[in-house]
C-alpha positions as CSV (number, residue, x, y, z in Angstrom):
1,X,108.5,92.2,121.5
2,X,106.3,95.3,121.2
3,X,105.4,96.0,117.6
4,X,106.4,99.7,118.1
5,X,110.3,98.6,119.1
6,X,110.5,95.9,116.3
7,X,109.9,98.5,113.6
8,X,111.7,101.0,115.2
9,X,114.6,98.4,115.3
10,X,113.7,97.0,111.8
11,X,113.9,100.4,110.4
12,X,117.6,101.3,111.9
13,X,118.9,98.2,111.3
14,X,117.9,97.9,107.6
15,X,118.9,101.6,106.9
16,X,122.5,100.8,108.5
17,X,123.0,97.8,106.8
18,X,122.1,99.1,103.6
19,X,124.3,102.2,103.9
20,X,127.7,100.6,105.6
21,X,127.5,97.1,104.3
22,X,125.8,96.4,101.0
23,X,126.4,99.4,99.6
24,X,129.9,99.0,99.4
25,X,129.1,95.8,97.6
26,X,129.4,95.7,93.8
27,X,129.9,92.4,92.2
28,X,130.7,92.9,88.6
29,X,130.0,96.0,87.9
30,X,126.0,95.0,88.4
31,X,124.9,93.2,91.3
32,X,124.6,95.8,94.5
33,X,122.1,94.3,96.6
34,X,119.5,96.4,98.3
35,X,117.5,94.8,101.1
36,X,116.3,98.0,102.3
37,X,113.2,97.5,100.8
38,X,112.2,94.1,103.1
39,X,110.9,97.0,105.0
40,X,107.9,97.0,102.6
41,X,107.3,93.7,102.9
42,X,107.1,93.2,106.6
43,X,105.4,96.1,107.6
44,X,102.0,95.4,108.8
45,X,98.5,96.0,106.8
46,X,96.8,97.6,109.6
47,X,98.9,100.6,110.3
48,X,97.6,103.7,109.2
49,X,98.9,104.2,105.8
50,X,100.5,107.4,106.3
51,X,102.5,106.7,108.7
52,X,103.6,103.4,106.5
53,X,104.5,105.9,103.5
54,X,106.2,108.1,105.4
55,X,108.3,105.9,107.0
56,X,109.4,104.4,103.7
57,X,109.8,108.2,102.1
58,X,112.2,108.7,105.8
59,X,114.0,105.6,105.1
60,X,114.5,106.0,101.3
61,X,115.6,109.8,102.2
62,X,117.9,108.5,104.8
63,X,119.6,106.6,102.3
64,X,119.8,108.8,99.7
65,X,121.7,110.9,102.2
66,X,124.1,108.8,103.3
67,X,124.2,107.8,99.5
68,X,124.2,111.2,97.8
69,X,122.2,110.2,95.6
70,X,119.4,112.9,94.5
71,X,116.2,111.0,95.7
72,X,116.3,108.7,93.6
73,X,116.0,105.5,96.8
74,X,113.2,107.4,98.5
75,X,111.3,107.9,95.0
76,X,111.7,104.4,94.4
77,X,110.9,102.7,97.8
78,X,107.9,105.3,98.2
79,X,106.5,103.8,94.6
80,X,106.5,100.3,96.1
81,X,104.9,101.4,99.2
82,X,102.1,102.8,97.4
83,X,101.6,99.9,94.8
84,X,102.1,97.3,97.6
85,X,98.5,97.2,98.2
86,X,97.3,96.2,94.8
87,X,100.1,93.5,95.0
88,X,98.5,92.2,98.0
89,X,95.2,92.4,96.2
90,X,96.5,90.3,93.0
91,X,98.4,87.9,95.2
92,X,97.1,86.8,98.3
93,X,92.9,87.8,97.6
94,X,93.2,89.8,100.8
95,X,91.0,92.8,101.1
96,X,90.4,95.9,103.5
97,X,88.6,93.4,105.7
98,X,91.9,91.4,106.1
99,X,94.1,93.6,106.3
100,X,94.6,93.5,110.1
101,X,94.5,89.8,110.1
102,X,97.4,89.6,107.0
103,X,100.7,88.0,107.8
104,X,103.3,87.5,105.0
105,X,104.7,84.9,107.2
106,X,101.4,82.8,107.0
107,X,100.9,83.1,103.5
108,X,102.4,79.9,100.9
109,X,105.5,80.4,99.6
110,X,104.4,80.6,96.3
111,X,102.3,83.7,96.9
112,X,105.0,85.3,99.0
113,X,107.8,84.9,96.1
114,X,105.5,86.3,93.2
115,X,104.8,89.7,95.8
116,X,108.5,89.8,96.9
117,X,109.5,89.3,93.6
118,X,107.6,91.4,91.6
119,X,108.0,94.1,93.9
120,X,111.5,94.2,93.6
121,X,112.0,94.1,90.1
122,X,109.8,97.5,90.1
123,X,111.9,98.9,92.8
124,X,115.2,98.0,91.0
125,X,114.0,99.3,87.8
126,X,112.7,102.7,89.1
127,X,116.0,102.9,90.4
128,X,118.1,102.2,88.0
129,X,116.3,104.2,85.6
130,X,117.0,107.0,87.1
131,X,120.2,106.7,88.2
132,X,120.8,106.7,84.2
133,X,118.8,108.7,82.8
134,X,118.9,107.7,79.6
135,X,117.7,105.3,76.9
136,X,121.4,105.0,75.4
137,X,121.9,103.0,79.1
138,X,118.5,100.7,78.8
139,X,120.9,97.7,78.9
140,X,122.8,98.9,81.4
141,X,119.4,99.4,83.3
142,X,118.1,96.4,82.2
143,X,121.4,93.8,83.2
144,X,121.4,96.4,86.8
145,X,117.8,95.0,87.4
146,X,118.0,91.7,86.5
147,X,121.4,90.9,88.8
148,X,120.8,93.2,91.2
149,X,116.9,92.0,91.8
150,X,118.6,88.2,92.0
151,X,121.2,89.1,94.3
152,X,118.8,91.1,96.4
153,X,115.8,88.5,96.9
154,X,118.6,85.5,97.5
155,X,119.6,87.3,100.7
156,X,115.9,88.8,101.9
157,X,114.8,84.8,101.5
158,X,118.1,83.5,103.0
159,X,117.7,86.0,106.1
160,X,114.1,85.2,106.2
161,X,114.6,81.8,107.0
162,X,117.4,82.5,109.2
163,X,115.3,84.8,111.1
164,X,111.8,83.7,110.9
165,X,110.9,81.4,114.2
166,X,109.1,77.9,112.7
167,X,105.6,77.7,113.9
């Protein structure tokens, strides 16, 4: 499939999903998955990185409009976009060199959780940090994080092996 198409599709489907399924999913008053953000981690290295940041702004604005929710989704999905780099960096030893050669899907397990991981704990946190706005809340924000980071990266690994063809 062109590359163009799958991103394209990647993009809709992941804004959809997001906005008509998970978020009408809260699980004890803490767990509200978002996997919106797997769009981070599957968009290719060799892209001009404008284009890459903008799309994540577009897709974090999209949400926060079907969300009503201030900004606070693209702010936080543009923060990962920018960081991702220096994740890759710490991670995976890649460099601008290897950036058009870079696959997560070829990349150990091991490697791929820490970046996945650690990626969306920051996302999670930006976001619930501002969606309280306020240090009175910093458990609140804290126990939003932790479940909601879990609940997220159980379904971006479970629909990554679902999805992912074996090699």
């Amino acid at each position: 499939m062109n590359k163009i198409v799958y991103f394209t599709l990647l993009f809709l489907i992941l804004l959809f999903l997001q906005v008509f399924v998970l978020n009408n999913i809260l699980f004890l008053g803490y767990v509200n998955p978002y996997l919106y953000i797997a769009f981070v981690f599957l968009f290719p290295l060799n892209k001009n990185r404008f284009l890459f940041l903008l799309l994540a702004f577009l897709l974090g604005l999209g949400l926060d409009i079907f969300s009503d929710s201030g900004g606070i989704h693209a702010f936080a999905i543009l923060f990962i976009a920018y960081v991702r780099l220096f994740f890759i960096k710490l991670y995976f030893r890649k460099y601008e060199a290897d950036y058009p050669f870079f696959d997560i899907h070829t990349e150990s397990f091991g490697k791929v959780f820490n970046y996945v991981v650690t990626l969306t704990i920051i996302h999670h946190f930006i976001l619930f940090t501002f969606a309280n706005f306020s240090f009175q809340n910093i458990t609140y924000v804290v126990l939003n994080t932790l479940f909601s980071s879990v609940f997220t990266l159980v379904l971006y690994f479970i629909a990554t092996f679902i999805f992912t063809k074996k090699q």
